[in-house]
Every structure is written in structure tokens, then in C-alpha cells.
C-alpha positions as protocol buffer text, in pm:
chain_id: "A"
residue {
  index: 1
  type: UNK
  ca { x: -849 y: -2986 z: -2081 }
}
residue {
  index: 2
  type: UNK
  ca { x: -1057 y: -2737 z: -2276 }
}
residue {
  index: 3
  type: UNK
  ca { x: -1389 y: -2599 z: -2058 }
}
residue {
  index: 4
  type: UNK
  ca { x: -1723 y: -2653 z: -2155 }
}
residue {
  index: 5
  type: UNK
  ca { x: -1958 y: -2369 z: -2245 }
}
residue {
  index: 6
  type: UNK
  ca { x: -2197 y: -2427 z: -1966 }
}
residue {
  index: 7
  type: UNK
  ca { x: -1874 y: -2413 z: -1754 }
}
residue {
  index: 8
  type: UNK
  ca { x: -1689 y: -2089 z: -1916 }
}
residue {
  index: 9
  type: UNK
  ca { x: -2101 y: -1904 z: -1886 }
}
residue {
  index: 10
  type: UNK
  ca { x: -2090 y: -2061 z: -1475 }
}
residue {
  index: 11
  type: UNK
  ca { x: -1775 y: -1925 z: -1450 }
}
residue {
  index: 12
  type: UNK
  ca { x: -1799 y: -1556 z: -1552 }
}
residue {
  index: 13
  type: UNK
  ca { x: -2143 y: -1551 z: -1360 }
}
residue {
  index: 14
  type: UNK
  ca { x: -1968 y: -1667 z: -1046 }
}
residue {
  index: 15
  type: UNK
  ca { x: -1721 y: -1406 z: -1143 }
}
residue {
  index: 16
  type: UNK
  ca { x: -1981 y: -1070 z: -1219 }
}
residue {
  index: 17
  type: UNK
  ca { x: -2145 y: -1183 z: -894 }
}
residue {
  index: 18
  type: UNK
  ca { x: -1808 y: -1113 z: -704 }
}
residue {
  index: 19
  type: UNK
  ca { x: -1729 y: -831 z: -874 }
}
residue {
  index: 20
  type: UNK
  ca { x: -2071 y: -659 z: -864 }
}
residue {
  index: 21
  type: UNK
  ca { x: -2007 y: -736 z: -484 }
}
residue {
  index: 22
  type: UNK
  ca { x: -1733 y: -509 z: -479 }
}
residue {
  index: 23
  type: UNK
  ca { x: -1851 y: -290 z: -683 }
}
residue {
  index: 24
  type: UNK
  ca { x: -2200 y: -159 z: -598 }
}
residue {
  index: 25
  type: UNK
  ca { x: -2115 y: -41 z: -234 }
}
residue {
  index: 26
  type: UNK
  ca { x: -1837 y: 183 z: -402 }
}
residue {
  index: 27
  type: UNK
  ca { x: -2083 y: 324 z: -686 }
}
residue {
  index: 28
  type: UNK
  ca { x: -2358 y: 340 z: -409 }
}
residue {
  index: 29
  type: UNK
  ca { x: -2059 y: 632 z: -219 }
}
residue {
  index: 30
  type: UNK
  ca { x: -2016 y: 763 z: -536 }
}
residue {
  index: 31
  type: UNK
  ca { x: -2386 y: 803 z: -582 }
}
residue {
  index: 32
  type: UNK
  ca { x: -2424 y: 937 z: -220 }
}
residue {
  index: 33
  type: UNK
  ca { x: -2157 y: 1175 z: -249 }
}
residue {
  index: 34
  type: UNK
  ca { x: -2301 y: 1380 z: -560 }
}
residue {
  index: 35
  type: UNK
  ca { x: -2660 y: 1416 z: -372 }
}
residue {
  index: 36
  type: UNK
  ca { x: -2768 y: 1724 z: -244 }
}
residue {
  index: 37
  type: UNK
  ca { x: -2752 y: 1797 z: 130 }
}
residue {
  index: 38
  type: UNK
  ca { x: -3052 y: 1997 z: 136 }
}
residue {
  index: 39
  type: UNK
  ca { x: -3337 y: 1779 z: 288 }
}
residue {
  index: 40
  type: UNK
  ca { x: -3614 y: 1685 z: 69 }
}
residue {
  index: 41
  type: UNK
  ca { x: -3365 y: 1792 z: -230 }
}
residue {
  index: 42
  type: UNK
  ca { x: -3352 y: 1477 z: -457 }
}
residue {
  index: 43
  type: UNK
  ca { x: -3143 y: 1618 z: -692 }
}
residue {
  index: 44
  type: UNK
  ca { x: -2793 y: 1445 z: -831 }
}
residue {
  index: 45
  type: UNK
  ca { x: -2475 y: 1567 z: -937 }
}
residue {
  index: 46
  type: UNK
  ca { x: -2382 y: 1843 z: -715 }
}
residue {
  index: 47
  type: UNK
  ca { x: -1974 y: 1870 z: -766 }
}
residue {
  index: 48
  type: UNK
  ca { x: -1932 y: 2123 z: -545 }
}
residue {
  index: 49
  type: UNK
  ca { x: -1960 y: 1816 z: -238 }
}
residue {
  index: 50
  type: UNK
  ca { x: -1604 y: 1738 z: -287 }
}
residue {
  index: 51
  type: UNK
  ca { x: -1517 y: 2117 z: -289 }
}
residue {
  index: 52
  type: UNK
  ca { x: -1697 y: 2146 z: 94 }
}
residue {
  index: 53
  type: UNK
  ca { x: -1566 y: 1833 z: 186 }
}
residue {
  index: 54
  type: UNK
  ca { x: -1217 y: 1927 z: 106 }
}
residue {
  index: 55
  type: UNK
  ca { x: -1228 y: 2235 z: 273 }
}
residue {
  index: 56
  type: UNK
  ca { x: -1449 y: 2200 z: 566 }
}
residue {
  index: 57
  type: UNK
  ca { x: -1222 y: 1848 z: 685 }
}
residue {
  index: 58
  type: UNK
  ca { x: -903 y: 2018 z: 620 }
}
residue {
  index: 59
  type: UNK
  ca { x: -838 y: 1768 z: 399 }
}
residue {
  index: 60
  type: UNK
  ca { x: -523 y: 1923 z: 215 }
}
residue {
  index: 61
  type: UNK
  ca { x: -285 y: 1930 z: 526 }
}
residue {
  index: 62
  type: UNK
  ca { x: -390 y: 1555 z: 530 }
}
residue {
  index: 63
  type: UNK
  ca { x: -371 y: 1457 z: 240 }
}
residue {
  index: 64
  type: UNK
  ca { x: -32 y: 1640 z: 209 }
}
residue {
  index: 65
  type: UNK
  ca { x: 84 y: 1432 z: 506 }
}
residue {
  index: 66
  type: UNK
  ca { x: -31 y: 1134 z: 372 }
}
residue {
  index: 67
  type: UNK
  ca { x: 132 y: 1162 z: 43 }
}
residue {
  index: 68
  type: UNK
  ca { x: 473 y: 1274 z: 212 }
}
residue {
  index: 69
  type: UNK
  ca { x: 462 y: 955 z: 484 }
}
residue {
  index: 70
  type: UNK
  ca { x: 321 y: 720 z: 208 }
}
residue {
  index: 71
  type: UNK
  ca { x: 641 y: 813 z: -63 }
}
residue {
  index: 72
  type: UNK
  ca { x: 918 y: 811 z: 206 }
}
residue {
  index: 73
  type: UNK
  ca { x: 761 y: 464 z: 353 }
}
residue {
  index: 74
  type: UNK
  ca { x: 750 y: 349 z: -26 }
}
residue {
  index: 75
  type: UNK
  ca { x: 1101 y: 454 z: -128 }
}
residue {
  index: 76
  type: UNK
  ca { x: 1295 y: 310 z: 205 }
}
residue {
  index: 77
  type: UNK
  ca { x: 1085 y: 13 z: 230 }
}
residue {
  index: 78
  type: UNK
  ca { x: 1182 y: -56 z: -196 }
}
residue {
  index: 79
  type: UNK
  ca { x: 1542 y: 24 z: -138 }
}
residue {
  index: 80
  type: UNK
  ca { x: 1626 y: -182 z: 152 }
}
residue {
  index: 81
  type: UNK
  ca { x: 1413 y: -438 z: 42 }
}
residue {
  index: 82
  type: UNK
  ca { x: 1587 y: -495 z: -270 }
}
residue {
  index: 83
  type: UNK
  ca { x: 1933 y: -527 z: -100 }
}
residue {
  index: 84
  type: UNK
  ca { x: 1818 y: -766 z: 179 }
}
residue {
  index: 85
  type: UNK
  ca { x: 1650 y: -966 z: -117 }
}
residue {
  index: 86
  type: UNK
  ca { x: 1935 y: -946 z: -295 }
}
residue {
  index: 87
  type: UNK
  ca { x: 2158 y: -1038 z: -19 }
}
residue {
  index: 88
  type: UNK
  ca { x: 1919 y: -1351 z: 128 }
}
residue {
  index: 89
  type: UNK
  ca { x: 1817 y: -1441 z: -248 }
}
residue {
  index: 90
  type: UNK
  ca { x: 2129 y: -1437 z: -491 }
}
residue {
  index: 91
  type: UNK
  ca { x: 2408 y: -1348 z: -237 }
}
residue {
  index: 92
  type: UNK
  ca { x: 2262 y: -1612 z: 16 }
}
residue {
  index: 93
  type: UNK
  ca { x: 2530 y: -1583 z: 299 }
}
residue {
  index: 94
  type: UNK
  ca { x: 2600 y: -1814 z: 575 }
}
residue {
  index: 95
  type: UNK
  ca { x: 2331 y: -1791 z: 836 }
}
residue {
  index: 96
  type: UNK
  ca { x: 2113 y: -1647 z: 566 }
}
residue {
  index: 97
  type: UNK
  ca { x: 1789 y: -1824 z: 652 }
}
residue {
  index: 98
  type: UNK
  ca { x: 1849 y: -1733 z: 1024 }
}
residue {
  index: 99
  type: UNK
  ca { x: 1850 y: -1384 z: 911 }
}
residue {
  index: 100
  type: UNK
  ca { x: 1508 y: -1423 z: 696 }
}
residue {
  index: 101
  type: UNK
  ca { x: 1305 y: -1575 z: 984 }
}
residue {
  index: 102
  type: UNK
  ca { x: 1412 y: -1275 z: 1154 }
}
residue {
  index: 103
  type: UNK
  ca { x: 1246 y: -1061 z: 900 }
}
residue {
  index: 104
  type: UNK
  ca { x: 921 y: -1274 z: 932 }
}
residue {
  index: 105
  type: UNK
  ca { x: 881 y: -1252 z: 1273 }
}
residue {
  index: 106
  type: UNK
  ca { x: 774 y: -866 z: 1110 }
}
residue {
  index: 107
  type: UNK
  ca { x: 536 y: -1003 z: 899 }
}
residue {
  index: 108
  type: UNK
  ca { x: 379 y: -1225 z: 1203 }
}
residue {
  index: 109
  type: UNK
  ca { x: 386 y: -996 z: 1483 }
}
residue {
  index: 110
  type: UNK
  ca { x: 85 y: -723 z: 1463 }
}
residue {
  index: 111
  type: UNK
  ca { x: 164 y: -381 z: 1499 }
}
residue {
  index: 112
  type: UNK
  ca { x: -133 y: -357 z: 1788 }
}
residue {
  index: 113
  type: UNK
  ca { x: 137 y: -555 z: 1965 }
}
residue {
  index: 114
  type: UNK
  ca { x: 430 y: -355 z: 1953 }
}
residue {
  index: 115
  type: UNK
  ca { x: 283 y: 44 z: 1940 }
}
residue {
  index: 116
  type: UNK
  ca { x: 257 y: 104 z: 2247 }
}
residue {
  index: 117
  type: UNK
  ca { x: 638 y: 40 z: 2387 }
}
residue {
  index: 118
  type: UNK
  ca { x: 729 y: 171 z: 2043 }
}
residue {
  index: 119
  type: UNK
  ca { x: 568 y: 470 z: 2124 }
}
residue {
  index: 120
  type: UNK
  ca { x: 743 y: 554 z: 2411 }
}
residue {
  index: 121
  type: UNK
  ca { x: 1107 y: 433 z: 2283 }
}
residue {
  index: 122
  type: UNK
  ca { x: 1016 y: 731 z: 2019 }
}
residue {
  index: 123
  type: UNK
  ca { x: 920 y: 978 z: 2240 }
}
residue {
  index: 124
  type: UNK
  ca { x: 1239 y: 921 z: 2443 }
}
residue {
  index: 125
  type: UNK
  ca { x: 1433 y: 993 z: 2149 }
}
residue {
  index: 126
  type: UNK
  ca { x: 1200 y: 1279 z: 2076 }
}
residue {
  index: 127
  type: UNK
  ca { x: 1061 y: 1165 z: 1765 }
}
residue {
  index: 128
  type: UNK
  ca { x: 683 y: 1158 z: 1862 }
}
residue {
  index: 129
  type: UNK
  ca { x: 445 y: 1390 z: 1661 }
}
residue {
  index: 130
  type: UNK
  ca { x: 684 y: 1374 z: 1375 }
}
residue {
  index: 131
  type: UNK
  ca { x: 725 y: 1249 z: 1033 }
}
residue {
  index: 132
  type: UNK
  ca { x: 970 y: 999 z: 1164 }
}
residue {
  index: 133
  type: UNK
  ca { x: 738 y: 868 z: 1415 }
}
residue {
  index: 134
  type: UNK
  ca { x: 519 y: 752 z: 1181 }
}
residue {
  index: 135
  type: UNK
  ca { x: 733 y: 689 z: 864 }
}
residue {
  index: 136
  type: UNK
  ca { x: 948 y: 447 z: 1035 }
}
residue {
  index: 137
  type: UNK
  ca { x: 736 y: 161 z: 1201 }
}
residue {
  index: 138
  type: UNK
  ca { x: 541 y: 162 z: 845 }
}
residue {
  index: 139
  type: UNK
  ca { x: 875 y: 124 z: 687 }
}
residue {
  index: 140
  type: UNK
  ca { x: 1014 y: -176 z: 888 }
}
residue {
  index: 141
  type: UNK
  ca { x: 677 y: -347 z: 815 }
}
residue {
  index: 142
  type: UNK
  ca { x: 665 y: -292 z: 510 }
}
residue {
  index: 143
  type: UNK
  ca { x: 1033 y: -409 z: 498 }
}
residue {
  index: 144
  type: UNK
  ca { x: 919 y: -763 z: 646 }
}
residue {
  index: 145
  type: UNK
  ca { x: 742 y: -821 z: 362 }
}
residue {
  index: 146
  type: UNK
  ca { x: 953 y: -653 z: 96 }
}
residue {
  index: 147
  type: UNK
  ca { x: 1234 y: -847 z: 214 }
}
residue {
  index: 148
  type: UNK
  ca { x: 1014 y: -1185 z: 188 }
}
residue {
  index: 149
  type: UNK
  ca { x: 853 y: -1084 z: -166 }
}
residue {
  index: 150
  type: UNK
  ca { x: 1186 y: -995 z: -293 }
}
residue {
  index: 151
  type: UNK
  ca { x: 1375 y: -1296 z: -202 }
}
residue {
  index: 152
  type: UNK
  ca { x: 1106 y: -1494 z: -360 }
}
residue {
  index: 153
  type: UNK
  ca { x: 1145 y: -1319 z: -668 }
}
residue {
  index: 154
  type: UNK
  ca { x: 1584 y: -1327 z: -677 }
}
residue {
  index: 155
  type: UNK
  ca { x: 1591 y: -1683 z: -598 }
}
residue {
  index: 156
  type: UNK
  ca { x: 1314 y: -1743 z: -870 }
}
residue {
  index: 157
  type: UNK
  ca { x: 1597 y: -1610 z: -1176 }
}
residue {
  index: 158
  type: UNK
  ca { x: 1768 y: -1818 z: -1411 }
}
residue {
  index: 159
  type: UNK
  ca { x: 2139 y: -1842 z: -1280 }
}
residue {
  index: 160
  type: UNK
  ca { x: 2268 y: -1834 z: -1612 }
}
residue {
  index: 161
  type: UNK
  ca { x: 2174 y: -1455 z: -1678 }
}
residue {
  index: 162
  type: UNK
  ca { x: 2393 y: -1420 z: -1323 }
}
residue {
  index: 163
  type: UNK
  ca { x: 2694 y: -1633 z: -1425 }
}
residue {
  index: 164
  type: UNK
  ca { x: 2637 y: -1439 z: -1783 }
}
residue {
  index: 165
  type: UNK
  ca { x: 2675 y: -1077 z: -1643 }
}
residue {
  index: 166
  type: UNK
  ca { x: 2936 y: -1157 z: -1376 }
}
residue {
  index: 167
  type: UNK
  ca { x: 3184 y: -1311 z: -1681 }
}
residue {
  index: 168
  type: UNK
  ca { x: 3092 y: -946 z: -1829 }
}
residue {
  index: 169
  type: UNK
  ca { x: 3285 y: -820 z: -1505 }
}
residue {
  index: 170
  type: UNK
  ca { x: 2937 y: -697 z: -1331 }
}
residue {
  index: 171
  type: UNK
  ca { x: 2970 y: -627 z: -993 }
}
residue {
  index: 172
  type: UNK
  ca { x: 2699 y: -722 z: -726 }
}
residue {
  index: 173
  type: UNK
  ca { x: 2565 y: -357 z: -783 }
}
residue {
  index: 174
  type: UNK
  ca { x: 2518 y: -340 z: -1132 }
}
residue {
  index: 175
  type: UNK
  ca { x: 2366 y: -639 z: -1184 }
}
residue {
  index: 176
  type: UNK
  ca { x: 2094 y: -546 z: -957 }
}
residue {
  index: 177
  type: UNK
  ca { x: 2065 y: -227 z: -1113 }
}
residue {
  index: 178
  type: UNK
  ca { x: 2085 y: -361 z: -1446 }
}
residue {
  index: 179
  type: UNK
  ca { x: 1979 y: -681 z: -1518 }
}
residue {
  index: 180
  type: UNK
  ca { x: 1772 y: -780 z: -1211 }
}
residue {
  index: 181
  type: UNK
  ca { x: 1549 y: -464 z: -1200 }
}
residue {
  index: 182
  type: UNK
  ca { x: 1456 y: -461 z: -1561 }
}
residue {
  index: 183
  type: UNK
  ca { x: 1349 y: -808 z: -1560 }
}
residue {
  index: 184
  type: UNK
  ca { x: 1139 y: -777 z: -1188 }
}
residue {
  index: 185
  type: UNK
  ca { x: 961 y: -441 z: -1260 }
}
residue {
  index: 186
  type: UNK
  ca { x: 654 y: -606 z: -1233 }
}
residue {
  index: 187
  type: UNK
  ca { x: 732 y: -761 z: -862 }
}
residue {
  index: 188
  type: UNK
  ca { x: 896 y: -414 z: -769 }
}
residue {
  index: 189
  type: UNK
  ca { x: 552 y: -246 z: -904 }
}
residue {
  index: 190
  type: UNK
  ca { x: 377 y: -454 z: -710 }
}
residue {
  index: 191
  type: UNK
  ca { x: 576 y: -415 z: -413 }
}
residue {
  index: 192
  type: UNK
  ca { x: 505 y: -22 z: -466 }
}
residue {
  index: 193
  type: UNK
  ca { x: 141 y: -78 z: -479 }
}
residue {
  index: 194
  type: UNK
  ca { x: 92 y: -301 z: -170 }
}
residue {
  index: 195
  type: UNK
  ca { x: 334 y: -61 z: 28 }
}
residue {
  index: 196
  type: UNK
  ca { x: 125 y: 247 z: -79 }
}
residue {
  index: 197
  type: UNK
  ca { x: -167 y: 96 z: -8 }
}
residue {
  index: 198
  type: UNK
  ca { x: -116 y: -8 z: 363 }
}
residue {
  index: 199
  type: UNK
  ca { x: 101 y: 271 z: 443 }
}
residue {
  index: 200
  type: UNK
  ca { x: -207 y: 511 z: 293 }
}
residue {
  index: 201
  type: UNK
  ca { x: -454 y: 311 z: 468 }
}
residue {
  index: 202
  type: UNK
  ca { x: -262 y: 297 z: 855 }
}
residue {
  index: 203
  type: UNK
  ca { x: -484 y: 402 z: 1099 }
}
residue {
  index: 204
  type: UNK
  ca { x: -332 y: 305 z: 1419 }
}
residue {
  index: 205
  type: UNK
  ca { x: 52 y: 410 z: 1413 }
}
residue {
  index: 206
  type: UNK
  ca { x: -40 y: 757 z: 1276 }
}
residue {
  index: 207
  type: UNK
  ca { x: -306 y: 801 z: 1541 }
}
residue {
  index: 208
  type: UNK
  ca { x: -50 y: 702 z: 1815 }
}
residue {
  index: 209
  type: UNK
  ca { x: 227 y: 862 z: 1693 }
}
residue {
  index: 210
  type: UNK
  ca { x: 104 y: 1202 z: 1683 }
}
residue {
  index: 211
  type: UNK
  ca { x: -80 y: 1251 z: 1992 }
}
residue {
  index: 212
  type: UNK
  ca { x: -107 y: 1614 z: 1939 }
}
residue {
  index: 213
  type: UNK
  ca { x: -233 y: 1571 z: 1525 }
}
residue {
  index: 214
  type: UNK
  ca { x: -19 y: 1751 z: 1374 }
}
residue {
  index: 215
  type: UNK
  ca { x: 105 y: 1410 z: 1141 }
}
residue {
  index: 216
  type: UNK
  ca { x: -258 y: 1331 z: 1137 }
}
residue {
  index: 217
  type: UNK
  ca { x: -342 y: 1160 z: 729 }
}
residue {
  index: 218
  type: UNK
  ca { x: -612 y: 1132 z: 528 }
}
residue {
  index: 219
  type: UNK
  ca { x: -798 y: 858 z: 645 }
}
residue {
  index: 220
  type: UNK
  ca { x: -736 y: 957 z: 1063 }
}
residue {
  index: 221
  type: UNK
  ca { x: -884 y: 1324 z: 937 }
}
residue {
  index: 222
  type: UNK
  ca { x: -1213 y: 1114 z: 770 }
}
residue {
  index: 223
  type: UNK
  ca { x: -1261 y: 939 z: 1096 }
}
residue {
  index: 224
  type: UNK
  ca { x: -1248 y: 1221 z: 1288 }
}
residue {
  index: 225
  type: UNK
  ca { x: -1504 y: 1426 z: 990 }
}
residue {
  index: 226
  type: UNK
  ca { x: -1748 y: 1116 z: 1027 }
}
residue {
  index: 227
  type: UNK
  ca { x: -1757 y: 1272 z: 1408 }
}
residue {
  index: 228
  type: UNK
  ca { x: -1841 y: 1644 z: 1283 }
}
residue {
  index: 229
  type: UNK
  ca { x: -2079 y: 1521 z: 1003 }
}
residue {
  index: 230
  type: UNK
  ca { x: -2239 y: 1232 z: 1159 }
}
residue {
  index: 231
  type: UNK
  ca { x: -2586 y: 1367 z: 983 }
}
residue {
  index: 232
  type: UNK
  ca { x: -2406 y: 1466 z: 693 }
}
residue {
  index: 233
  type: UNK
  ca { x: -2371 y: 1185 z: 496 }
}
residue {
  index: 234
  type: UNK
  ca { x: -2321 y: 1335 z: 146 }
}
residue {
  index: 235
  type: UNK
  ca { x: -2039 y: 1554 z: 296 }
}
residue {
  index: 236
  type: UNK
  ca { x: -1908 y: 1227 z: 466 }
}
residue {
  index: 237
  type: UNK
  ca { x: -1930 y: 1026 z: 109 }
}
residue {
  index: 238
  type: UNK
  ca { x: -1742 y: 1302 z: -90 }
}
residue {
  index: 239
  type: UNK
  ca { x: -1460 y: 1274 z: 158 }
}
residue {
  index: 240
  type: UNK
  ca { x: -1449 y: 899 z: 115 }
}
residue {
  index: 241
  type: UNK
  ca { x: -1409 y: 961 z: -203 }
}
residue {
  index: 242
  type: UNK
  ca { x: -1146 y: 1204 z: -168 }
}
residue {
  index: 243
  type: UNK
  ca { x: -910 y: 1007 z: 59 }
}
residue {
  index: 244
  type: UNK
  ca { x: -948 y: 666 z: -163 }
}
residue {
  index: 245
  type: UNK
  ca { x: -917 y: 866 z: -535 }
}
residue {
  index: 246
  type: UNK
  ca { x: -523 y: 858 z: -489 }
}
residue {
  index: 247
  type: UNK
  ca { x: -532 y: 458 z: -401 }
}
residue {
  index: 248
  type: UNK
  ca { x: -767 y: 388 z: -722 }
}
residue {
  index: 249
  type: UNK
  ca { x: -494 y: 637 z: -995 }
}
residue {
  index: 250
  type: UNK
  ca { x: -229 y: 462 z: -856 }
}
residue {
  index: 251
  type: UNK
  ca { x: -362 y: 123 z: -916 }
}
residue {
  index: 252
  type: UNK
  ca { x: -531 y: 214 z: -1268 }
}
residue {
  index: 253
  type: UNK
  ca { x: -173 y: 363 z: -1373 }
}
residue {
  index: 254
  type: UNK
  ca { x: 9 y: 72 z: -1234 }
}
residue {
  index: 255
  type: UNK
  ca { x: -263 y: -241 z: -1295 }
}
residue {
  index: 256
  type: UNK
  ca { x: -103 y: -405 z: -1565 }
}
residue {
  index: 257
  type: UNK
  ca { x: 262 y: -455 z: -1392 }
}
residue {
  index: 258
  type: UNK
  ca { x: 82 y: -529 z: -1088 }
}
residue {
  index: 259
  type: UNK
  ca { x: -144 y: -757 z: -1209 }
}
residue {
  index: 260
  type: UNK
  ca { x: 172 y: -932 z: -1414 }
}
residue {
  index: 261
  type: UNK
  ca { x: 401 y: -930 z: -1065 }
}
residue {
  index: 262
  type: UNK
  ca { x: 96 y: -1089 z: -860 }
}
residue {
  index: 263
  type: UNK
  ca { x: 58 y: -1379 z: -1076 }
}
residue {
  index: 264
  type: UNK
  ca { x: 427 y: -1476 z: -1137 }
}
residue {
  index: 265
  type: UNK
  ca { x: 431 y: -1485 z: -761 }
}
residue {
  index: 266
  type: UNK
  ca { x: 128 y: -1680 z: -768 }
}
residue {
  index: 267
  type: UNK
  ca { x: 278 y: -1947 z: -989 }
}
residue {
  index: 268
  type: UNK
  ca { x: 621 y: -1933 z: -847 }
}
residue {
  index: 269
  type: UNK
  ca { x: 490 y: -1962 z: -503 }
}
């Protein structure tokens, strides 16, 4: 059934209303962040924020942590996700589903839950106030839900491609090099987002896992700048800026497979 006009011009209203939601309190940081931090200066567009901000937070040994933890996080968490979907989805072994509640229990259990004891298991094995310490817990989450998006996605292809390639004398490798991955790049790109995004965005593991700072990341080393700057809000908006700029390329370089891979799992699920 076709909508009405009145209902496609309530629609998009609805619609610029929730996006202008969104929007303005990011453009109003923006805004903030290019004002001058002279008082009683009401001039705009002074560049040289981000420059201040940059250097005066230290933000490049955090940034460089973040973008180290956030790519080893992403690559594990893809990898082993695709084998246990793989292996729970297509292969779908005896005990199988036993196995997949297992990996929810990752997706249900908060990580507030779990740091702590976690935290000392690590520093036992002398981990703590390493890379390690704070890659790993973010790549077993993420794993939870890899492992659940993945599986969605493998059980969701035509068995007749399968059957097709395996008569071809494809192995269980090859065909999920070969013909699986080219057909889910969208619900592996969108895996990649959602894993760089909460991985970028941790605040608590990297905060207890590196009691001493030295793995502290981007957004921990904003927190602790809104505590130096607490007057300084233009210096404070710049580096708001700074730490979410990576988040917003990634997405704008990766919308359109993301985009695709969210609503194939929207209509599959």
C-alpha cells in the first residue's frame, strides 16, 4: 500500500526532528570548539584549538593507544568470530547450540560485573598495565557478539551455493574465504564498525587495566582533560572533537556496507 502525501510530508518531519536531535548538540561542540578562549573575545574560527588541545592533553600517546587496542580488538574479535560462526552456523556440530548460549552468556553479562576478579586474574599473570590487559576482555566481548551476528548471517545463506562449491572440491576453508566472505562483506563491515566503535569508546576496562596509565586511550585522557580544563570549555570541545573525528571517517568511509549489513540483519532477524 502506497503512502499518502500528508503521510510521506509527516513522516520526513518526524524524521528531521530526530535527526536535528542528534545533530545540533554535535554542531553546537563543533561551534564551541572554534571560539576563542580569550574572555569577552566573540570571535569564531580559531583552528589553532585543536592544535592546543592536542598538545596540551597529550592526546597523541592516546590516541596512538587507542588506535593500536581498537585494530588488534577488531582483527581477533573478526577472525574468531568468523570461524565460531562458521562452525555454529554452516558446520553446526553436535552440542552446537549448547556451545552458542555459552557465547551469549558474553553478550548478557556486563563487564562492570566481571572487571574486577578479571583484574586480578591479569595481574597474577602479569599482564596488568599492558596492551593485553586491555585488548583481551574487549576482544572476548566483542567475540560474544561477533559470534551471535555471524551465525545469524551463515545460517541465513542459500545451501545451494554450499552444496555448489563443495561438488567443486572446496574445502571448509575456502569456501569461507571465498564464497562466504564476498557475499557477507556488508555483515563483516558492520561487524568492524560496531567493534571499533565500543572498543574506541571503553571507558571502564582501560581505566582498570592500567592502574598506572600508561595504556590510558583517547577518551580516559578527555576525562581526565575535562579535570585540567574544567573552565576551559573551548579547549575541552576541540578535544571532543579530536577523540570522536576517527569514529565519524570510519563510519563515512564504511556507511554504505554498514548501512546494507544492518538492514539485511534487520529483515533476516
Amino acid at each position: 500500500m502506497r503512502a499518502s502525501r500528508t503521510e510521506k510530508v509527516i513522516n520526513y518531519v518526524v524524521l528531521a526532528l530526530f535527526a536535528a536531535q542528534a545533530l545540533i548538540p554535535i554542531l553546537y561542540v563543533v561551534f564551541l570548539s572554534l571560539q576563542s578562549e580569550s574572555v569577552g573575545d566573540g570571535s569564531w574560527g580559531h583552528v589553532e584549538n585543536y592544535a592546543a588541545a592536542w598538545e596540551q592533553g597529550h592526546f597523541s600517546q592516546y590516541m596512538t593507544n587507542s588506535v593500536i587496542i581498537a585494530v588488534l580488538v577488531v582483527v581477533l574479535a573478526l577472525v574468531l568470530s568468523l570461524m565460531s560462526g562458521y562452525v555454529l552456523g554452516i558446520l553446526r556440530p553436535k552440542g552446537g547450540n549448547i556451545l552458542f548460549y555459552v557465547f551469549l552468556l558474553g553478550i548478557m553479562v556486563p563487564s562492570e560485573a566481571i572487571v574486577l576478579p578479571l583484574f586480578f586474574d591479569l595481574r597474577t599473570a602479569g599482564l596488568t598495565d599492558t596492551i593485553w590487559a586491555v585488548a583481551l576482555p574487549q576482544t572476548a566481548q566483542s567475540l560474544a557478539f561477533g559470534t551471535f551476528w555471524m551465525r545469524a548471517f551463515f545460517r541465513g545463506v542459500d545451501p545451494s551455493i554450499l552444496e555448489a562449491a563443495r561438488l567443486d572440491g572446496a574445502g571448509d576453508l575456502r569456501i569461507l574465504r571465498s564464497v562466504l566472505l564476498p557475499i557477507g562483506r556488508p555483515a563483516v563491515v558492520t561487524q568492524v564498525v560496531l567493534t571499533f566503535m565500543w572498543t574506541w569508546n571503553d571507558f571502564l576496562i582501560p581505566l582498570v587495566m592500567s592502574p598506572s596509565g600508561r595504556m590510558r586511550t583517547a577518551p580516559l585522557g578527555l576525562a581526565f582533560f575535562q579535570g585540567q580544563y574544567t573552565q576551559g570549555s573551548t579547549l575541552l570541545a576541540a578535544a571532543a572533537v579530536l577523540v570522536a573525528l576517527p569514529m565519524v571517517i570510519l563510519y563515512l568511509l564504511l556507511q554504505k556496507q554498514f548501512i546494507s549489513g544492518m538492514t539485511d540483519g534487520a529483515v533476516k532477524g
